[in-house]
N, CA, C and O atoms as a GROMACS GRO file, in nm:
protein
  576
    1UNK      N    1   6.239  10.820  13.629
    1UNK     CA    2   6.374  10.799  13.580
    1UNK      C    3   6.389  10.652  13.539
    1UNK      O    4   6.347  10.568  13.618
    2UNK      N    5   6.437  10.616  13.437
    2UNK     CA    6   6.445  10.502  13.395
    2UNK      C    7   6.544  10.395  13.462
    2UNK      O    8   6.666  10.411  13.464
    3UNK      N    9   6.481  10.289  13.515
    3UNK     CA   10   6.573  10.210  13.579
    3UNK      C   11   6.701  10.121  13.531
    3UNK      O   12   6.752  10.018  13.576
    4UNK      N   13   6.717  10.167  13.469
    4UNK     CA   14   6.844  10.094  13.368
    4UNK      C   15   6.990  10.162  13.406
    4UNK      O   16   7.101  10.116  13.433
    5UNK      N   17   6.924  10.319  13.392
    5UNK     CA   18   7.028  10.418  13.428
    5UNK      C   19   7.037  10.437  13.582
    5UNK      O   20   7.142  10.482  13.627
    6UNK      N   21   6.937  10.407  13.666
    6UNK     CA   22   7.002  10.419  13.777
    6UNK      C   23   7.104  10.269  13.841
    6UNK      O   24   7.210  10.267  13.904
    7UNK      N   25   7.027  10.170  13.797
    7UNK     CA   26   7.098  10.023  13.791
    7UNK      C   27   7.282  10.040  13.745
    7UNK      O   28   7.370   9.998  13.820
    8UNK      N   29   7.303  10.090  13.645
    8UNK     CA   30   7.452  10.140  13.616
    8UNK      C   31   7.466  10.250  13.671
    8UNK      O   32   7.586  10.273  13.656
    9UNK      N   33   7.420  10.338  13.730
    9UNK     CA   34   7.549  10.422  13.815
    9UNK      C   35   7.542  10.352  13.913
    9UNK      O   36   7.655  10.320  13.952
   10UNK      N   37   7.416  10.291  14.004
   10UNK     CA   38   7.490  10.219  14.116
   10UNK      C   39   7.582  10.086  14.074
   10UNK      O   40   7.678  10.092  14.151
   11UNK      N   41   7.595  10.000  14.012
   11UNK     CA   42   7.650   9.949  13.958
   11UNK      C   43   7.833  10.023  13.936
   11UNK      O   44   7.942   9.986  13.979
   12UNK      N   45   7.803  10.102  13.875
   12UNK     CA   46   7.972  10.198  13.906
   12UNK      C   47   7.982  10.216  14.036
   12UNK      O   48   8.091  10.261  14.072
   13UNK      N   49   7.949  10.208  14.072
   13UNK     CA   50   7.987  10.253  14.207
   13UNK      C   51   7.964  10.410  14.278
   13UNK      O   52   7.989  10.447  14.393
   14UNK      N   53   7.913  10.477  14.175
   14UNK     CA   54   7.838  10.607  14.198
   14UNK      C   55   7.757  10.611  14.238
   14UNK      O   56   7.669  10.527  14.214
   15UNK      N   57   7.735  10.746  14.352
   15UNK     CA   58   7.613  10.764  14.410
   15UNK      C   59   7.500  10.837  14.352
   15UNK      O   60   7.495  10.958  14.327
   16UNK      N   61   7.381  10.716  14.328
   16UNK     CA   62   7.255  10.828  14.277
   16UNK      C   63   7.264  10.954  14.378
   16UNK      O   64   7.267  10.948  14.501
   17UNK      N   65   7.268  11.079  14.291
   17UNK     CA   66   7.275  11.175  14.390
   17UNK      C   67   7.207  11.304  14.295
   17UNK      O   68   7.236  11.320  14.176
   18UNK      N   69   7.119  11.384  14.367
   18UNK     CA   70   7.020  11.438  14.290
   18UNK      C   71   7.049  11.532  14.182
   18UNK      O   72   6.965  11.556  14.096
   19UNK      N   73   7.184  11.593  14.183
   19UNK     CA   74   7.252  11.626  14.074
   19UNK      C   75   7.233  11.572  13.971
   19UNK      O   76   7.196  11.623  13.865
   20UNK      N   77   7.267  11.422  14.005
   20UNK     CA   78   7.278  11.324  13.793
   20UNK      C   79   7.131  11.354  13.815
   20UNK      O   80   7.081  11.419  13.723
   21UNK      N   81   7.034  11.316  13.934
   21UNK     CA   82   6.903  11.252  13.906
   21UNK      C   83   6.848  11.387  13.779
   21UNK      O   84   6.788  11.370  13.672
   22UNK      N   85   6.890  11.499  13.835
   22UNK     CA   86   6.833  11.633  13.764
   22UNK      C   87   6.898  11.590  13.629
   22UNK      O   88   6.811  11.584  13.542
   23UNK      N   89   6.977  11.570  13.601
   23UNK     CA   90   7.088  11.591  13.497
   23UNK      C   91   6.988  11.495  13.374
   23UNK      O   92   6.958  11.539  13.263
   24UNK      N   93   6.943  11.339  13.433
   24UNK     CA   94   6.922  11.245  13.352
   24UNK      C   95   6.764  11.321  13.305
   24UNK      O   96   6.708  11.312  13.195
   25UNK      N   97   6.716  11.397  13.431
   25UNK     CA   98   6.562  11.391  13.412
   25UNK      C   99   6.559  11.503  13.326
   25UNK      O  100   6.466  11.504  13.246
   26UNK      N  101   6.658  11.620  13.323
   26UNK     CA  102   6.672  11.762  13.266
   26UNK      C  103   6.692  11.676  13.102
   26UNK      O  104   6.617  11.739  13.027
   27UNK      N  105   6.739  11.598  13.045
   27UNK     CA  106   6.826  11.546  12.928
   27UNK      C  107   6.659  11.464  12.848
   27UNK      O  108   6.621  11.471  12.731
   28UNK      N  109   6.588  11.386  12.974
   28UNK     CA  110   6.479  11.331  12.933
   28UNK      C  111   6.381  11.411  12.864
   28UNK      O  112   6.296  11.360  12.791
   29UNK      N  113   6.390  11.531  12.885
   29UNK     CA  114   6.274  11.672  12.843
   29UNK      C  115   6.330  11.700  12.694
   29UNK      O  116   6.268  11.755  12.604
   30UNK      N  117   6.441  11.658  12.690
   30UNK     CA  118   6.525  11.737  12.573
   30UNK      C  119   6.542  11.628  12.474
   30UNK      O  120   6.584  11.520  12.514
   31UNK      N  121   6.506  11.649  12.323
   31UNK     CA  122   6.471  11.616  12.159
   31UNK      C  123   6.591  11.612  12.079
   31UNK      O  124   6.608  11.576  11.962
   32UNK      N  125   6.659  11.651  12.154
   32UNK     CA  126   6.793  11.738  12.068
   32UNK      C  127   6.928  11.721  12.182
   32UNK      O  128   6.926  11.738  12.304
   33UNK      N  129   7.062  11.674  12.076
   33UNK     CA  130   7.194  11.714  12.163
   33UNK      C  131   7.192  11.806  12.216
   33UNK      O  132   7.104  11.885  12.184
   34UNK      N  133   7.278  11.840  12.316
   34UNK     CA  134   7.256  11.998  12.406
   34UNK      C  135   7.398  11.996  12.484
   34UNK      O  136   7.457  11.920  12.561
   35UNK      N  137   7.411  12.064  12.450
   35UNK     CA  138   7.587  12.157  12.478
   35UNK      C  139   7.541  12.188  12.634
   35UNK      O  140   7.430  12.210  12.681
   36UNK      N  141   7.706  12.178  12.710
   36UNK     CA  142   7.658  12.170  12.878
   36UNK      C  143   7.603  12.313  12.921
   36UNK      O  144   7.540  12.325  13.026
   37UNK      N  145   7.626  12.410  12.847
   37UNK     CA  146   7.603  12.548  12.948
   37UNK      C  147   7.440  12.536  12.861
   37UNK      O  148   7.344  12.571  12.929
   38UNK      N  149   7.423  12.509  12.775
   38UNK     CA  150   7.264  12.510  12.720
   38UNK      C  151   7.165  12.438  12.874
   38UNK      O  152   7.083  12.474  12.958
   39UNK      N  153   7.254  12.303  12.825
   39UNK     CA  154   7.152  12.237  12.955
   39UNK      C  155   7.178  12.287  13.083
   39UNK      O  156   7.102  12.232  13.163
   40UNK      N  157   7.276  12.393  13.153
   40UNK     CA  158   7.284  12.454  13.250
   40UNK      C  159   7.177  12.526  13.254
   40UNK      O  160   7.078  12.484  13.314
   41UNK      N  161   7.178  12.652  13.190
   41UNK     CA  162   7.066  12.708  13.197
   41UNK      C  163   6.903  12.661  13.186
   41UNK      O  164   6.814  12.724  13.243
   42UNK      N  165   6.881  12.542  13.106
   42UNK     CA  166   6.776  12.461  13.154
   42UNK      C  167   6.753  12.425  13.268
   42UNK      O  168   6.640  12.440  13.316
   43UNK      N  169   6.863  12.363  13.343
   43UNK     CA  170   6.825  12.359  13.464
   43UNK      C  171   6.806  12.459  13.564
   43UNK      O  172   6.730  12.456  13.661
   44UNK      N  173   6.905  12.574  13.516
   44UNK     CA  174   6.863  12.651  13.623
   44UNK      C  175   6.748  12.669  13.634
   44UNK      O  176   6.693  12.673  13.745
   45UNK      N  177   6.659  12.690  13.475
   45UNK     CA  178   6.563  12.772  13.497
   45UNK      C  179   6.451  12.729  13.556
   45UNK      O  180   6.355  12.787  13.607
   46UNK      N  181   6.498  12.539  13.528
   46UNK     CA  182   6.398  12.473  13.614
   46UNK      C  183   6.426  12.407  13.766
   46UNK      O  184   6.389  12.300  13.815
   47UNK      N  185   6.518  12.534  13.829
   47UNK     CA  186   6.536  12.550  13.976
   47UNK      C  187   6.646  12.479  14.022
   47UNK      O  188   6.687  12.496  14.137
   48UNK      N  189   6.720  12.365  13.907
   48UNK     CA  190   6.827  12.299  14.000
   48UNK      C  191   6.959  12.398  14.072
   48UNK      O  192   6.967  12.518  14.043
   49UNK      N  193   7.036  12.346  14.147
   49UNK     CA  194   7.116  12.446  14.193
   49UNK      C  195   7.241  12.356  14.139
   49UNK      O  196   7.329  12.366  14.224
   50UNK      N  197   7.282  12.280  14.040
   50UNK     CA  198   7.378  12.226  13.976
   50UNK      C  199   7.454  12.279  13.897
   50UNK      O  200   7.398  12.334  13.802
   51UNK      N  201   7.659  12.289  13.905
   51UNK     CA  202   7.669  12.376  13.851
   51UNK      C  203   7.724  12.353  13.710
   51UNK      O  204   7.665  12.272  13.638
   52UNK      N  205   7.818  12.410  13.669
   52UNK     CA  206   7.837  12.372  13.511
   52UNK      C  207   7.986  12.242  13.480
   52UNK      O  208   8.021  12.155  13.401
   53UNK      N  209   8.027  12.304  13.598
   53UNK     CA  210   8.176  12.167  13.618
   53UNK      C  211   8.109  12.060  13.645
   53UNK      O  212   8.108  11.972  13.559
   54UNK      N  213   8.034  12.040  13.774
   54UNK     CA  214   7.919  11.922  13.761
   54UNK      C  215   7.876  11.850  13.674
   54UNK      O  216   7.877  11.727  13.668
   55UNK      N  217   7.823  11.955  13.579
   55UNK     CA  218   7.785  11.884  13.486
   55UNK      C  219   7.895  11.812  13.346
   55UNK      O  220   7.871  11.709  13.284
   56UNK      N  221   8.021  11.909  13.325
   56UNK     CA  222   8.075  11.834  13.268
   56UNK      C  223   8.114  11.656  13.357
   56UNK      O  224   8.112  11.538  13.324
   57UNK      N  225   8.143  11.725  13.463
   57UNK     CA  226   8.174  11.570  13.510
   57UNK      C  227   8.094  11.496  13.550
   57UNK      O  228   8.147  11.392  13.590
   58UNK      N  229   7.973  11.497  13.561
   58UNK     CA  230   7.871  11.383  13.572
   58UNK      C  231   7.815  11.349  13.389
   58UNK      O  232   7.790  11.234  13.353
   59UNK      N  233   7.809  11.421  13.331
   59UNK     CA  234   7.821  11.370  13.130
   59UNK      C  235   7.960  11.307  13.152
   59UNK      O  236   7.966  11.189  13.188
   60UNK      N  237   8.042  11.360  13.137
   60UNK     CA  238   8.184  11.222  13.120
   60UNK      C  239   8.122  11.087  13.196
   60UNK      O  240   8.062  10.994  13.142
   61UNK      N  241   8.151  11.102  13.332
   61UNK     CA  242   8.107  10.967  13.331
   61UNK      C  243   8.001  10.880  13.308
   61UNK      O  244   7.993  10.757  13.315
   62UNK      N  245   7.900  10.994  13.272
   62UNK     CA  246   7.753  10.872  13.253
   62UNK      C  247   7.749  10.862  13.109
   62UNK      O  248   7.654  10.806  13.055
   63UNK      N  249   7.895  10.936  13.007
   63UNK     CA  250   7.889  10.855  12.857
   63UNK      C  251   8.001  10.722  12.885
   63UNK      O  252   7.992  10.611  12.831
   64UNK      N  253   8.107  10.765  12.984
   64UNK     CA  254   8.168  10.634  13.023
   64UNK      C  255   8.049  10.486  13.060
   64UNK      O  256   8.081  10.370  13.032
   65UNK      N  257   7.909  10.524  13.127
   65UNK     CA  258   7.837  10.402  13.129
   65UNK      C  259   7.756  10.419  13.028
   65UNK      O  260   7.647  10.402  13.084
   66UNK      N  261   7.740  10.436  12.948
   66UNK     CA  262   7.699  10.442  12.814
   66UNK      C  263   7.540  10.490  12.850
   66UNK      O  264   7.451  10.415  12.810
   67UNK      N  265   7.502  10.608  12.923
   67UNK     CA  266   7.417  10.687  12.990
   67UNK      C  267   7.381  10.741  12.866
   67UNK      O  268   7.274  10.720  12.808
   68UNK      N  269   7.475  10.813  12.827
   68UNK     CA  270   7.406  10.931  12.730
   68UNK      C  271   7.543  10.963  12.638
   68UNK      O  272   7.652  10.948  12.693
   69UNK      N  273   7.539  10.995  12.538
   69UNK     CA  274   7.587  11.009  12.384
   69UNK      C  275   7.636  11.111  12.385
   69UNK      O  276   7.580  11.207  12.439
   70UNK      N  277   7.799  11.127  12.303
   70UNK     CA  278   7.828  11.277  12.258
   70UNK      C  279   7.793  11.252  12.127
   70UNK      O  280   7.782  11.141  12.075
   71UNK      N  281   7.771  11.383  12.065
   71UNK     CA  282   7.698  11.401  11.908
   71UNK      C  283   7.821  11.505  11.874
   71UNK      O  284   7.810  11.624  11.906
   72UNK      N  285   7.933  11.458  11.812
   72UNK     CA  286   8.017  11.522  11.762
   72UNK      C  287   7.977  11.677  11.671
   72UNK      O  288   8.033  11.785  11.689
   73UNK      N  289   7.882  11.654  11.589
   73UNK     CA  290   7.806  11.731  11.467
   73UNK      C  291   7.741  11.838  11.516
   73UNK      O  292   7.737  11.952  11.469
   74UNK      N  293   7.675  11.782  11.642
   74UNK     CA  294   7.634  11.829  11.681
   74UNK      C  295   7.628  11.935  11.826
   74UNK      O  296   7.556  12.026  11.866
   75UNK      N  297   7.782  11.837  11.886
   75UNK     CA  298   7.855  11.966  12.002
   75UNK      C  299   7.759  11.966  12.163
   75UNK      O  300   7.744  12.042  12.258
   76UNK      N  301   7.706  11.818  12.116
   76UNK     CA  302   7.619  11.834  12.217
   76UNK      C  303   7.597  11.686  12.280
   76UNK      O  304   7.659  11.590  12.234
   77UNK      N  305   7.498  11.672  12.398
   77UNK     CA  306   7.501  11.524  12.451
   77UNK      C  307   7.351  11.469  12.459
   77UNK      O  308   7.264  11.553  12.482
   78UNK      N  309   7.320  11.361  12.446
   78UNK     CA  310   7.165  11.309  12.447
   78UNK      C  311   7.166  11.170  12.532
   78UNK      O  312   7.256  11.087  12.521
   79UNK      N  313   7.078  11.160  12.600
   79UNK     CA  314   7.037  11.015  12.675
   79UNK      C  315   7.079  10.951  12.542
   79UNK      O  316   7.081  10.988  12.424
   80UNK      N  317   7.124  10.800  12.633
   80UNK     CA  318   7.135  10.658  12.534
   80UNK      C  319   6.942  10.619  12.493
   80UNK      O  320   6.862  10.574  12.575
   81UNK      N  321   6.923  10.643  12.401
   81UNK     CA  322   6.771  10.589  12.361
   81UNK      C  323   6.751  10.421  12.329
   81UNK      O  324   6.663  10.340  12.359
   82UNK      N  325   6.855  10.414  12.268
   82UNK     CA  326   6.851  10.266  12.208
   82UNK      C  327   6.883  10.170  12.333
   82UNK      O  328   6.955  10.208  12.425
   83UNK      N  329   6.828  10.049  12.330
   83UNK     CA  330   6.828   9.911  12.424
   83UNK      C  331   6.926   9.852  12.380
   83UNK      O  332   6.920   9.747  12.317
   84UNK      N  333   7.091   9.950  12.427
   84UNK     CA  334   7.242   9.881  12.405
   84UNK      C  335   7.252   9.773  12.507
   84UNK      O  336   7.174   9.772  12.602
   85UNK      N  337   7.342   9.683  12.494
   85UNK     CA  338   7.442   9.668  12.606
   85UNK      C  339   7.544   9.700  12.679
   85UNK      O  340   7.619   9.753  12.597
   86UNK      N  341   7.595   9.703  12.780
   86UNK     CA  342   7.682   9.777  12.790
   86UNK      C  343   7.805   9.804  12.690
   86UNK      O  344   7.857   9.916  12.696
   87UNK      N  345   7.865   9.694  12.580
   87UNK     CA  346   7.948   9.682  12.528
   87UNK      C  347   7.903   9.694  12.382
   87UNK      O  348   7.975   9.658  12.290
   88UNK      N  349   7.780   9.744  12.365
   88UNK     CA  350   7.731   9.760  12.233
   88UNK      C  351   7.776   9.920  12.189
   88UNK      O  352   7.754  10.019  12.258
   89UNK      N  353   7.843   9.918  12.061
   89UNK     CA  354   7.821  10.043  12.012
   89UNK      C  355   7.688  10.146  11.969
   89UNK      O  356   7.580  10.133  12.026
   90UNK      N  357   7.704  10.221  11.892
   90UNK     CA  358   7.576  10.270  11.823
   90UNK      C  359   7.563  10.358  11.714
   90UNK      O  360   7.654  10.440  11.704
   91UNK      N  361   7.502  10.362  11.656
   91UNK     CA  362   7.527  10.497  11.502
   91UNK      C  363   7.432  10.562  11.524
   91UNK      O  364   7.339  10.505  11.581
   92UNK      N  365   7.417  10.697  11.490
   92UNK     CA  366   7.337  10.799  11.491
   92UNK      C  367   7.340  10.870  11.345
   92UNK      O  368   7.414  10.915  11.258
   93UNK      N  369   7.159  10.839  11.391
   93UNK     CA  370   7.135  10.932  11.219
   93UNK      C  371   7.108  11.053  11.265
   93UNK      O  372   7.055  11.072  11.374
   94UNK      N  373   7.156  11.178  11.156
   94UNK     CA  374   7.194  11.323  11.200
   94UNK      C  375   7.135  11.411  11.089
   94UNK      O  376   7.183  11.427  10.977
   95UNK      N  377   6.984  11.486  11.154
   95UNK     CA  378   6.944  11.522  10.972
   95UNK      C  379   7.028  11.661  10.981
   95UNK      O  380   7.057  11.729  11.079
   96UNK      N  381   7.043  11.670  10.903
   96UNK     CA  382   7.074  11.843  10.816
   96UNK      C  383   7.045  11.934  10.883
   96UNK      O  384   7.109  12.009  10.957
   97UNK      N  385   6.892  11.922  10.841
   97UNK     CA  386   6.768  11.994  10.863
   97UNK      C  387   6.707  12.058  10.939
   97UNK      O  388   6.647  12.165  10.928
   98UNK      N  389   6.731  11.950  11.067
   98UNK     CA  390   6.617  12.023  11.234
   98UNK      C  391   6.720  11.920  11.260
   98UNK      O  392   6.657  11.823  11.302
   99UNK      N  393   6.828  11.896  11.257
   99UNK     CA  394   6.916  11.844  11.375
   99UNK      C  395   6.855  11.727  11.489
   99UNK      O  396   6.900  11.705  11.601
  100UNK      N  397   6.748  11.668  11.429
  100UNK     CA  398   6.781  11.568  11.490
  100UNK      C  399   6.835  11.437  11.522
  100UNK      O  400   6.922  11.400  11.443
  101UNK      N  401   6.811  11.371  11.599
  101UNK     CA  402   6.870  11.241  11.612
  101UNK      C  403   6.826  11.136  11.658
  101UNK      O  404   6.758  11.119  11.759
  102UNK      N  405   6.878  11.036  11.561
  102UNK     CA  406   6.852  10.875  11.566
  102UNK      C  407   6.917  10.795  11.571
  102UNK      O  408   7.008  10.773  11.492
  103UNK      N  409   6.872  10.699  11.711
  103UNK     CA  410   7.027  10.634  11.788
  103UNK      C  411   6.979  10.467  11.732
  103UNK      O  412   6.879  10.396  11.739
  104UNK      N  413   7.100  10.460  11.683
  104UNK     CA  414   7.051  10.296  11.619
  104UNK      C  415   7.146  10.195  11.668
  104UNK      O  416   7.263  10.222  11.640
  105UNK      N  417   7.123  10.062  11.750
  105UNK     CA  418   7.208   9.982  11.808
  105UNK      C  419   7.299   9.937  11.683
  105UNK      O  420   7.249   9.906  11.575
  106UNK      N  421   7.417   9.937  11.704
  106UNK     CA  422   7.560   9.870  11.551
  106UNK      C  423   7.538   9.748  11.572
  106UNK      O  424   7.551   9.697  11.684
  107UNK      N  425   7.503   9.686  11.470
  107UNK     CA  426   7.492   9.539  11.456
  107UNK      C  427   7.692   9.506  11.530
  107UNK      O  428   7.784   9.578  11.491
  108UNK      N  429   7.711   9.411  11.615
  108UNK     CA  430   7.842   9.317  11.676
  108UNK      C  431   7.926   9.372  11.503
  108UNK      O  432   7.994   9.470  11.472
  109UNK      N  433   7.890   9.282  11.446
  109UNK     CA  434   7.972   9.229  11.287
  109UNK      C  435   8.036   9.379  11.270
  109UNK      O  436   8.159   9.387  11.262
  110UNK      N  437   7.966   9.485  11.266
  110UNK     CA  438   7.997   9.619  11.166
  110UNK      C  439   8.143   9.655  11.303
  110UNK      O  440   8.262   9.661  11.269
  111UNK      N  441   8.096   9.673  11.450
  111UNK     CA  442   8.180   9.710  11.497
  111UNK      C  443   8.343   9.641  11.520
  111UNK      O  444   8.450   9.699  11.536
  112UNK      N  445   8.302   9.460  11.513
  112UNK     CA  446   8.407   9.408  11.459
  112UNK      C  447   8.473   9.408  11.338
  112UNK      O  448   8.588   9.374  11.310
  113UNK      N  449   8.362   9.460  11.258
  113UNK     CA  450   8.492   9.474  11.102
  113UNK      C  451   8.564   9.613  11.106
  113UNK      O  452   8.658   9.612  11.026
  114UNK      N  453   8.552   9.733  11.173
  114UNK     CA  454   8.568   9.797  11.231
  114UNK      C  455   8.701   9.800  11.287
  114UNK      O  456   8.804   9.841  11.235
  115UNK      N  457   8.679   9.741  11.426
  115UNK     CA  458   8.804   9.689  11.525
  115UNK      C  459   8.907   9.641  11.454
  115UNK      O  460   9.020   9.664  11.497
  116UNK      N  461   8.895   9.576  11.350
  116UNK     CA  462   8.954   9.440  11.285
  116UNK      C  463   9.031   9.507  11.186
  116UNK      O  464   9.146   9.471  11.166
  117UNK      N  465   8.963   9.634  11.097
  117UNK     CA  466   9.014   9.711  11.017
  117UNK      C  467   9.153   9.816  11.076
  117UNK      O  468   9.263   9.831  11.022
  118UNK      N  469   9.099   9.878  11.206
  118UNK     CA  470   9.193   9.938  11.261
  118UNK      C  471   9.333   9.831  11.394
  118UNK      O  472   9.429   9.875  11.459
  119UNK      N  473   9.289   9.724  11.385
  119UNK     CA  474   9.409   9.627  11.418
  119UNK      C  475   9.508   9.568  11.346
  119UNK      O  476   9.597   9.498  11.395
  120UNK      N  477   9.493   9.597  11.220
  120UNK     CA  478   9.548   9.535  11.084
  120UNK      C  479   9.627   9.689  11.099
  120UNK      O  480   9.742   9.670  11.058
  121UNK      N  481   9.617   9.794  11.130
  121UNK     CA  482   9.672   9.922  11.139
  121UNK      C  483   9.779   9.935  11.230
  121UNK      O  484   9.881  10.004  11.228
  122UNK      N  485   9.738   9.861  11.303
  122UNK     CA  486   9.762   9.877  11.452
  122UNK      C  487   9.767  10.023  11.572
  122UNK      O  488   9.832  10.067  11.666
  123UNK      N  489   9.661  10.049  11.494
  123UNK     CA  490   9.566  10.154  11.558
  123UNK      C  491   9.490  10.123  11.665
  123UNK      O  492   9.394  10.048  11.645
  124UNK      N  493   9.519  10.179  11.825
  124UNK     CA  494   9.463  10.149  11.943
  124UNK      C  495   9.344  10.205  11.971
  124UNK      O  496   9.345  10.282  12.066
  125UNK      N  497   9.206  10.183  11.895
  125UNK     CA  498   9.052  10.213  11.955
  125UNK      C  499   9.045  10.254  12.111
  125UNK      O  500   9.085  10.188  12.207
  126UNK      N  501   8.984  10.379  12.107
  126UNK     CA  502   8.962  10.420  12.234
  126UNK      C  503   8.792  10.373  12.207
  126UNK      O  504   8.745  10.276  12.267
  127UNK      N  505   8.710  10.458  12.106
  127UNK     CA  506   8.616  10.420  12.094
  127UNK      C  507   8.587  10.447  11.952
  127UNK      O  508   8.641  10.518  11.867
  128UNK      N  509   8.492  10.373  11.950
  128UNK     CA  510   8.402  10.351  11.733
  128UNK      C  511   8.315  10.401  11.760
  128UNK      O  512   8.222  10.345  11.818
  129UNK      N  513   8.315  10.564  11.713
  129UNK     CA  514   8.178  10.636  11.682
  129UNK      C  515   8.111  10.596  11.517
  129UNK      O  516   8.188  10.539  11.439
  130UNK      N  517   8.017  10.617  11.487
  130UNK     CA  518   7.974  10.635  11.399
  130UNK      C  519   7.820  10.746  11.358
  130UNK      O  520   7.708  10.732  11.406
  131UNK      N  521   7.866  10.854  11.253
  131UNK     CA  522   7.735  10.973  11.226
  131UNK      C  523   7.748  10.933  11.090
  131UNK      O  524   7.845  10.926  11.015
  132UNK      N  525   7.591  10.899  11.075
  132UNK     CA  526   7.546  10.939  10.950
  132UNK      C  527   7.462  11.080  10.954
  132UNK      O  528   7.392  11.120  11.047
  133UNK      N  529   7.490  11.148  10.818
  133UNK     CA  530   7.419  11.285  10.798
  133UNK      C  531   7.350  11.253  10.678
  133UNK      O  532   7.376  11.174  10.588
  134UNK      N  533   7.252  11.335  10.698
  134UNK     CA  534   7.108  11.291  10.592
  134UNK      C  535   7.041  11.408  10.611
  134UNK      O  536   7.074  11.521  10.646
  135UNK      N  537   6.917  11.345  10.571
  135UNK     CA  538   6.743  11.408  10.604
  135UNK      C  539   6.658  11.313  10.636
  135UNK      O  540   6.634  11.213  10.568
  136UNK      N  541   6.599  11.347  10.765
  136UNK     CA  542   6.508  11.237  10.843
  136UNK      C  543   6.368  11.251  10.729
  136UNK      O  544   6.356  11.317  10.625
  137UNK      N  545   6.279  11.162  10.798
  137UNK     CA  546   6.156  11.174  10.721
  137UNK      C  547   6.116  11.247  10.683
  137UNK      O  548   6.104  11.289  10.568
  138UNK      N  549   6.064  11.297  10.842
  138UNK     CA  550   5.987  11.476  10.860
  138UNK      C  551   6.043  11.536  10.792
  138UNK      O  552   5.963  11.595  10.718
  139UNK      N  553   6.201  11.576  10.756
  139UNK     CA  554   6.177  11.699  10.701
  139UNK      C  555   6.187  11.661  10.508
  139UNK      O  556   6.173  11.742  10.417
  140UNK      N  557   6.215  11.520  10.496
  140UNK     CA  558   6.214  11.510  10.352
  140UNK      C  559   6.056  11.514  10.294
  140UNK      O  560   6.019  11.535  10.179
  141UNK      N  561   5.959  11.480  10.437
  141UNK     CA  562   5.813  11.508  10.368
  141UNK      C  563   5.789  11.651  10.338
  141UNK      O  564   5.727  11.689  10.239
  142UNK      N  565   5.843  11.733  10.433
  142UNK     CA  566   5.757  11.833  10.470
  142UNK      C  567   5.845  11.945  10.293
  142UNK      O  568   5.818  12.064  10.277
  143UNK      N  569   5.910  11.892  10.225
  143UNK     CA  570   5.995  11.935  10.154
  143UNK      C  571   5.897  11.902   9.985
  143UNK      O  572   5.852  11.953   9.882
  144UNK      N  573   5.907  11.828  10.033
  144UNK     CA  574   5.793  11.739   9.882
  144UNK      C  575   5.652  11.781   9.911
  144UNK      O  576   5.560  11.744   9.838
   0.00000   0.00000   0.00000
């Protein structure tokens, strides 16, 4: 398990407790966003006894520590891949194609012009997502 993620939940004040541990390690196996009853049944099948409320509420809060990602497009949740900070945003590239995904740290500037755009609004940011939709490599090679 990667020590970053256990460093912030204890850090929250949450207890590593073998639930998330399954949750982070069940999410580590997985290529792809994944909707909670998907990754339920993953786990079941790989023996956890964790249940599906659990899991919504251990994903809320481990996207509150910037643990792991909702993928709007995609209806589903993925480990944080990218080396954020805690206060760093992130964009995700989203192919078409085979649905996958690429987590890219937001340069400071983009999320402040951003902030800056919707304060001139006076629009109260909860949070700045950002999806780009495309075609990743793979499948623009495998096309040509």
């Amino acid at each position: 398990m990667n020590h970053d993620f256990i460093d912030r939940i204890k850090a929250s004040g949450l207890r590593l407790t073998q639930p998330r541990i399954d949750i982070i390690n069940a999410l580590k196996l997985i290529d792809r966003p994944i909707g909670v009853y998907q990754l339920h049944e993953k786990m079941t099948t790989a023996g956890s006894k964790v249940n599906v409320v659990s899991i919504y509420r251990t994903l809320a809060a481990f996207q509150e520590l910037g643990i792991v990602h909702y993928i709007p497009s995609q209806q589903g949740f993925m480990l944080c891949t990218a080396t954020c900070k805690d206060d760093q945003q992130t964009e995700h590239l989203v192919c078409d194609e085979c649905g996958s995904v690429t987590e890219l740290p937001m340069p400071m500037c983009a999320t402040n012009d951003l902030q800056e755009q919707a304060d001139a609004r006076g629009f109260q940011t909860r949070r700045i997502r950002v999806e780009v939709a495309g075609t990743c490599q793979d499948c623009t090679t495998a096309k040509n």
